[in-house]
Z-matrix of the N, CA and C atoms (Angstrom, degrees):
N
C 1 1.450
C 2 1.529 1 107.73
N 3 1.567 2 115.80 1 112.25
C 4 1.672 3 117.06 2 167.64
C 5 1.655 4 99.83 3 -57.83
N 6 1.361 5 117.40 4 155.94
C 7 1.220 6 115.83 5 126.76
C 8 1.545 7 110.13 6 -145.57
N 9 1.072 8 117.16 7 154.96
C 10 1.503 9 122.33 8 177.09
C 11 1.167 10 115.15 9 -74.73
N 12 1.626 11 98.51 10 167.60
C 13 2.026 12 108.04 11 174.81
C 14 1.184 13 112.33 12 -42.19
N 15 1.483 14 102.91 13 -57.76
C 16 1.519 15 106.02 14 175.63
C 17 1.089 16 134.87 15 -75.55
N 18 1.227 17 136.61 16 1.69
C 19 1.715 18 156.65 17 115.99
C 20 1.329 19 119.11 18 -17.73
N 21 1.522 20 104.58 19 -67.43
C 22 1.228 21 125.70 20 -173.50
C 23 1.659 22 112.37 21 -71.31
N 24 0.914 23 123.54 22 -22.19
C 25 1.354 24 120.40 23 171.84
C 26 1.412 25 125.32 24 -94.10
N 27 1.719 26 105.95 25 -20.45
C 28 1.915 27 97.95 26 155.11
C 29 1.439 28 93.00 27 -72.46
N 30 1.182 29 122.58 28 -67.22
C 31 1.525 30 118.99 29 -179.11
C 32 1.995 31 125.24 30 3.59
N 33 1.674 32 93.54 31 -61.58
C 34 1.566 33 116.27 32 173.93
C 35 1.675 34 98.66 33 -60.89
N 36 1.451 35 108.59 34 -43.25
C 37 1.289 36 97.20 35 -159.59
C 38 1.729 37 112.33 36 -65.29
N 39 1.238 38 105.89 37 -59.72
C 40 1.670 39 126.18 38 162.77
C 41 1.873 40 91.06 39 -30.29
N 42 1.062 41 121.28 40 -57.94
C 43 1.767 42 102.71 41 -145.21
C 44 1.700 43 96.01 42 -77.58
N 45 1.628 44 118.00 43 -19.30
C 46 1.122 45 114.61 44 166.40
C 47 1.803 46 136.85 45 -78.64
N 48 1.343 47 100.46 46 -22.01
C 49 1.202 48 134.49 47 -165.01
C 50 1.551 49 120.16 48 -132.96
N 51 1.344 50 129.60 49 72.44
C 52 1.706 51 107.16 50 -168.40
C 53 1.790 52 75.96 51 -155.26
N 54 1.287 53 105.71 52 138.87
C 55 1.905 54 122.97 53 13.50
C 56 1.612 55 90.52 54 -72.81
N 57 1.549 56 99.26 55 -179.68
C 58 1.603 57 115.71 56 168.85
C 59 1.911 58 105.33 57 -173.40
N 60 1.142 59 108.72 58 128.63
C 61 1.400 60 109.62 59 -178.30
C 62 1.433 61 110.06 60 -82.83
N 63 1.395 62 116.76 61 172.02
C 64 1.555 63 102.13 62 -179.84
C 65 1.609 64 95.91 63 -82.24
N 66 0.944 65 143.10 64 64.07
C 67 1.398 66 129.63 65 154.97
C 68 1.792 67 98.88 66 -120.75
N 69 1.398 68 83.96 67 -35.17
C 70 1.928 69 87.21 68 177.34
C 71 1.490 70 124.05 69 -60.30
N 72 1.676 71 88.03 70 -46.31
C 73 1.891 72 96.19 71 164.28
C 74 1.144 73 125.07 72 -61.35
N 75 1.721 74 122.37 73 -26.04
C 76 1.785 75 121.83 74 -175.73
C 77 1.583 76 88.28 75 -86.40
N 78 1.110 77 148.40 76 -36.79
C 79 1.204 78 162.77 77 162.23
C 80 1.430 79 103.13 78 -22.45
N 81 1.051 80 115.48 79 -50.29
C 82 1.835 81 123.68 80 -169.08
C 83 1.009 82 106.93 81 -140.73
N 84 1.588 83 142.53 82 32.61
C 85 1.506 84 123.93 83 129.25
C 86 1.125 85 114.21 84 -137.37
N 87 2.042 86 115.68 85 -8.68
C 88 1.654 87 94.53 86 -165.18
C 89 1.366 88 106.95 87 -74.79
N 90 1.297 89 137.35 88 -28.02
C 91 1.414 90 123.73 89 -167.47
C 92 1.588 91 114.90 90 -66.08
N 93 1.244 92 119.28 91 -38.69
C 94 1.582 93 145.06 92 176.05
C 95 1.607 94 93.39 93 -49.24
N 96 1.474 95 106.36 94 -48.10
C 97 1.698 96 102.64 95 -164.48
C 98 1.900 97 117.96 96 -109.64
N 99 1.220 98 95.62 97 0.97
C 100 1.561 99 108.15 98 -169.72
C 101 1.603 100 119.62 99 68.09
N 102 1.254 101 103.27 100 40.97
C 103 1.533 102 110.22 101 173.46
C 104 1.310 103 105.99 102 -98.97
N 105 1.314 104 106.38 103 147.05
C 106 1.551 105 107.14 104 161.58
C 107 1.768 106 113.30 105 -98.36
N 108 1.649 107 117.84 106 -151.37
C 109 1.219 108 84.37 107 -161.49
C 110 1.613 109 102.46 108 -96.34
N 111 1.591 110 113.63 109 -17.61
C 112 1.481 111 148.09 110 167.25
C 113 1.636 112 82.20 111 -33.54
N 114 0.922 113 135.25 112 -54.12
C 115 1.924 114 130.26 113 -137.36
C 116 1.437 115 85.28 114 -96.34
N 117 1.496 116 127.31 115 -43.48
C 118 1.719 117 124.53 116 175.07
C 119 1.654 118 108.80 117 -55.96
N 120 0.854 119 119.64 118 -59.09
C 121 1.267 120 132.24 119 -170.54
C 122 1.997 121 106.01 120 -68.28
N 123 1.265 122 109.90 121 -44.78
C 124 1.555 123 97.72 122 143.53
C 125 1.426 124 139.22 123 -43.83
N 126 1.209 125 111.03 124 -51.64
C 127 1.419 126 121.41 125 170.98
C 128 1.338 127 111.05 126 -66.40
N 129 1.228 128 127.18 127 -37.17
C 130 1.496 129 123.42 128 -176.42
C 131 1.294 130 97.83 129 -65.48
N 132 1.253 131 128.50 130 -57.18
C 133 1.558 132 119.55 131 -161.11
C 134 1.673 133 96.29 132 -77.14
N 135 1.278 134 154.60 133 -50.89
C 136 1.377 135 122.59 134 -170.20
C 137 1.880 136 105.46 135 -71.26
N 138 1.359 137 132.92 136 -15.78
C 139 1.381 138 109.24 137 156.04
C 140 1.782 139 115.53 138 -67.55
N 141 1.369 140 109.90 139 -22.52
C 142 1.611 141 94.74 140 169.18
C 143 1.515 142 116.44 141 -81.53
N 144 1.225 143 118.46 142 -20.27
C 145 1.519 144 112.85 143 166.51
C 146 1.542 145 115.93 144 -62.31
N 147 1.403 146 123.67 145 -25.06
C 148 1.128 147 142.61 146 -167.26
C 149 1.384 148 124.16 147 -85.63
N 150 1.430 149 89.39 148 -26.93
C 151 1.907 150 102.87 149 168.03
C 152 1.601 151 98.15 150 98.78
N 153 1.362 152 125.56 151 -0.30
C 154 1.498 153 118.17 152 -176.16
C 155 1.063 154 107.12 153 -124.76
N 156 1.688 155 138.12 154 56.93
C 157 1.641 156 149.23 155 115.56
C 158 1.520 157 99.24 156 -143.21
N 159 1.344 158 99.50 157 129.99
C 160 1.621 159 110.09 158 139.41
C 161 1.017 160 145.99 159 -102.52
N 162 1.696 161 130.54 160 150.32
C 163 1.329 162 129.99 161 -165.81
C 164 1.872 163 111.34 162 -91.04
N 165 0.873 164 108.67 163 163.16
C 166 1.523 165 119.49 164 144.23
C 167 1.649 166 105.30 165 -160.88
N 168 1.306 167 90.88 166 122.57
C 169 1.657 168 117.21 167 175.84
C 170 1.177 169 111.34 168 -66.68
N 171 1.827 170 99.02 169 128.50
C 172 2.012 171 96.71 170 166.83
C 173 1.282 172 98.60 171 -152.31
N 174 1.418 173 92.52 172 118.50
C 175 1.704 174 111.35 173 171.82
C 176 1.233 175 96.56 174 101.85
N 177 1.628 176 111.14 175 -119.82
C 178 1.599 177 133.00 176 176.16
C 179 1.862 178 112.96 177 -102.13
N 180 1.614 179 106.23 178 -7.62
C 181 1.286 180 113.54 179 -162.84
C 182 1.662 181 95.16 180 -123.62
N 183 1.363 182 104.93 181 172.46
C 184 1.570 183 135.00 182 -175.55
C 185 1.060 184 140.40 183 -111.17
N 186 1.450 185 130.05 184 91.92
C 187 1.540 186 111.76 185 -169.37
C 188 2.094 187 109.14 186 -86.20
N 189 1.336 188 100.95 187 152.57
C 190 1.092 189 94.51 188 -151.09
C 191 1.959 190 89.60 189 -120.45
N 192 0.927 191 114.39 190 130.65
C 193 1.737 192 108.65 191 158.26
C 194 1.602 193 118.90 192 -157.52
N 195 1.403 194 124.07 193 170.59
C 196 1.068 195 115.07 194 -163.10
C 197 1.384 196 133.35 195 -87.94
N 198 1.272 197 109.41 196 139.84
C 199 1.687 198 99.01 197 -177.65
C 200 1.336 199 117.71 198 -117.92
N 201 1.449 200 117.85 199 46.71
C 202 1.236 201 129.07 200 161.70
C 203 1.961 202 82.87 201 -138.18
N 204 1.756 203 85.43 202 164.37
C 205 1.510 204 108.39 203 -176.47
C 206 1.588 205 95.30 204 -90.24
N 207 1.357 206 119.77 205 176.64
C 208 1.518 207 133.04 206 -147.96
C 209 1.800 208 72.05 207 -119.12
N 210 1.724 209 125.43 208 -61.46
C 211 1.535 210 91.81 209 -171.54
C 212 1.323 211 117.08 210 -78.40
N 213 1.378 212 118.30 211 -6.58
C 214 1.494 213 118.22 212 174.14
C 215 1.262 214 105.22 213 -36.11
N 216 1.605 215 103.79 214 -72.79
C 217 1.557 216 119.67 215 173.32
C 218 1.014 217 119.79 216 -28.25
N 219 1.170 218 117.57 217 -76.20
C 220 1.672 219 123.57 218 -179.78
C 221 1.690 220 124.82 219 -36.37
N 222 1.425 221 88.71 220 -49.17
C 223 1.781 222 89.99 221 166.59
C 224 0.936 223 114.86 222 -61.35
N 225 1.173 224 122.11 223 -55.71
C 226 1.646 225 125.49 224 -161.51
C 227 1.707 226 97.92 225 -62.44
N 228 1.454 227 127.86 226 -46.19
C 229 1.036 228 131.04 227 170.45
C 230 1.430 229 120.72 228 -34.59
N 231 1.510 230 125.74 229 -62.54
C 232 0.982 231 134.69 230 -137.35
C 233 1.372 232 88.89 231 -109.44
N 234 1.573 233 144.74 232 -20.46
C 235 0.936 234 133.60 233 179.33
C 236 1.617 235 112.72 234 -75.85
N 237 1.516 236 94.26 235 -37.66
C 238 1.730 237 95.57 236 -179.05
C 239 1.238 238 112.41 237 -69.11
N 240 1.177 239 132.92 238 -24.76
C 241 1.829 240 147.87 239 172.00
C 242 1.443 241 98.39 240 -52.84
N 243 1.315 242 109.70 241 -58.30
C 244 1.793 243 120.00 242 -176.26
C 245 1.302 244 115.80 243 -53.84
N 246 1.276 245 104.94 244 -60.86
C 247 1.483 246 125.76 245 -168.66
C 248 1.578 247 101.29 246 -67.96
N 249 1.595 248 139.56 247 -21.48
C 250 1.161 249 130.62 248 172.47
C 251 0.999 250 118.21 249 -101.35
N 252 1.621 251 123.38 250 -26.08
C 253 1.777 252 104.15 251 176.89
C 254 1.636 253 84.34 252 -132.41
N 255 1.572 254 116.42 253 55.18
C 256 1.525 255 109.62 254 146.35
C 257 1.318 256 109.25 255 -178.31
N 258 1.536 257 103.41 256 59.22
C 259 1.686 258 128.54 257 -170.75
C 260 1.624 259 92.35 258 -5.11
N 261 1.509 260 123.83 259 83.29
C 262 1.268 261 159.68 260 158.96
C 263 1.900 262 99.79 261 45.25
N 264 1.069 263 121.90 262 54.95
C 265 1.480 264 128.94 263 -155.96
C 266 1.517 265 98.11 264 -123.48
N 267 1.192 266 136.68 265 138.73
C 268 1.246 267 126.54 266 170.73
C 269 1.896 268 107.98 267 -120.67
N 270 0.903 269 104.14 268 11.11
C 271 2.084 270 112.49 269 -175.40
C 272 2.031 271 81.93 270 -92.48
N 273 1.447 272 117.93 271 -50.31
C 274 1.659 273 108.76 272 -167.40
C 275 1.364 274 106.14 273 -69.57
N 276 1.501 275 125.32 274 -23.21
C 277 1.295 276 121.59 275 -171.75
C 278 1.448 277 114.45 276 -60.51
N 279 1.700 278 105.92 277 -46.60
C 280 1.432 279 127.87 278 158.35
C 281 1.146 280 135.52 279 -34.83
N 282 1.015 281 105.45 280 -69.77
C 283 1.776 282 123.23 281 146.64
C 284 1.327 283 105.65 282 4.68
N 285 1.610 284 103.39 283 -120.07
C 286 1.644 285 141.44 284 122.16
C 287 1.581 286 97.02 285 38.86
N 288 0.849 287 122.03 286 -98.80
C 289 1.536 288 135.04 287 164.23
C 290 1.663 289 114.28 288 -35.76
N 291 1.342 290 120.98 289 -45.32
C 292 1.342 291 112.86 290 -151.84
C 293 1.782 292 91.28 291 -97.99
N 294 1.622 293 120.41 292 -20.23
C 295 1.385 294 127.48 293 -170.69
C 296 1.581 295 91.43 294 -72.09
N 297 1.699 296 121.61 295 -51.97
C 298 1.907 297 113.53 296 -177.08
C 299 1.256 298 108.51 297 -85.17
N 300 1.085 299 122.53 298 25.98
C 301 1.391 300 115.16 299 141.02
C 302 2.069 301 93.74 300 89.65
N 303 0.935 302 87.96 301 26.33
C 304 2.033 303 93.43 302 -168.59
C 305 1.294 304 93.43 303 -99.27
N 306 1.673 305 132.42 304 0.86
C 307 1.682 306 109.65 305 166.88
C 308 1.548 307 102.20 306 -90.19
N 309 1.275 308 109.51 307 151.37
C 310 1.716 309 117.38 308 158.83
C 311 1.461 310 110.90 309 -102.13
N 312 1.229 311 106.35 310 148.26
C 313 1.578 312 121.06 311 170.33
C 314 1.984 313 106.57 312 -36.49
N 315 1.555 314 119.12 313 -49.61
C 316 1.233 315 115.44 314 177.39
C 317 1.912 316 95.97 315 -65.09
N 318 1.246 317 112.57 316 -49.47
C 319 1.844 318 94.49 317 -175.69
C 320 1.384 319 104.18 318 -38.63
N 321 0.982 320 117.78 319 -61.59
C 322 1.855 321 126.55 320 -171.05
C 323 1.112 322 138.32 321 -32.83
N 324 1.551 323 102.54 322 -52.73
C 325 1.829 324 138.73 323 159.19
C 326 1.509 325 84.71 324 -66.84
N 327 1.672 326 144.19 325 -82.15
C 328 1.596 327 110.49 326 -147.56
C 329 1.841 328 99.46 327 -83.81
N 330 1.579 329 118.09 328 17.93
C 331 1.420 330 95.97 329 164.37
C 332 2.138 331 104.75 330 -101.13
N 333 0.801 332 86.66 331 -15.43
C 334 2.016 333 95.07 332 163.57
C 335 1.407 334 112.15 333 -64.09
N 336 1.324 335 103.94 334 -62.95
C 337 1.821 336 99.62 335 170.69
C 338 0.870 337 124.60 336 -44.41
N 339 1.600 338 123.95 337 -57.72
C 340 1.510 339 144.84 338 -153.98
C 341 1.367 340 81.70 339 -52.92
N 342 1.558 341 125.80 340 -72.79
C 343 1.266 342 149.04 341 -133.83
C 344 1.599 343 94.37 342 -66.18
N 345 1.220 344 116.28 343 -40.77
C 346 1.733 345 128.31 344 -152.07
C 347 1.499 346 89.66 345 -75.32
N 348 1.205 347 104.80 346 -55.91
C 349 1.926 348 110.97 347 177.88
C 350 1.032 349 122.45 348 -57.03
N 351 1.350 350 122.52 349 -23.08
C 352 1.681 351 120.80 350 167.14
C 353 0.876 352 118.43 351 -66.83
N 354 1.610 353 112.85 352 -47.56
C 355 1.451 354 132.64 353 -164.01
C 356 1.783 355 108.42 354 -55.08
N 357 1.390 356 81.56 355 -55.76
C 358 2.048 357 110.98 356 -176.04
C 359 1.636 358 82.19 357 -54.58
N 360 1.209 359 151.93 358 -71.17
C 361 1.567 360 157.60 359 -155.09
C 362 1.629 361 101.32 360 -43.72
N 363 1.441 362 117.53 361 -44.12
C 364 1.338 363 129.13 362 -142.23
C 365 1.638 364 98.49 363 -111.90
């Protein structure tokens, strides 16, 4: 399942906040993002075409929350990221990152840990 930036950030909002109608969502991002409320309520319905929010109707209005999981997403996200620009490898991703200068000294220390805790697991 794609979803866009702007997908993905009602997305955050819903997994933090749900139910939430689209007035709640133009409420807390369109001004931040220059949406109106027409452009929320767009976005809501192609993530419901998408299978990742559901409705239940009350009154004349919609409460909206998500029906995919937030790490579902993320995996699925981050694996397809991997798997396309790092024929599914996570040592080149590192690389990549650590060659432009995009690791920080804290990346380093929690990629030492990470590593130490696996190790200790295994």
């Amino acid at each position: 399942m794609q979803i866009s930036k702007a997908e993905s950030q009602v997305m955050q909002f819903l997994w933090d906040r749900h139910p939430a109608t689209a007035s709640d969502i133009f409420a807390a991002l369109g001004s931040a993002n220059d949406w109106s409320e027409a452009t929320v309520k767009t976005l809501l319905n192609r993530l419901k075409k998408k299978g990742a929010v559901a409705t239940e109707p009350v009154g004349k209005r919609f409460l909206y929350r998500p029906a995919i999981e937030r790490e579902a997403w993320l995996l699925a996200e981050s694996s397809h990221f991997i798997d396309r620009l790092f024929d599914g490898r996570l040592a080149p991703l590192v690389s990549h990152f650590s060659s432009h200068g995009r690791l920080s000294q804290g990346d380093l220390n929690e990629l030492r840990e990470l590593i130490e805790r696996l190790e200790d697991e295994h």
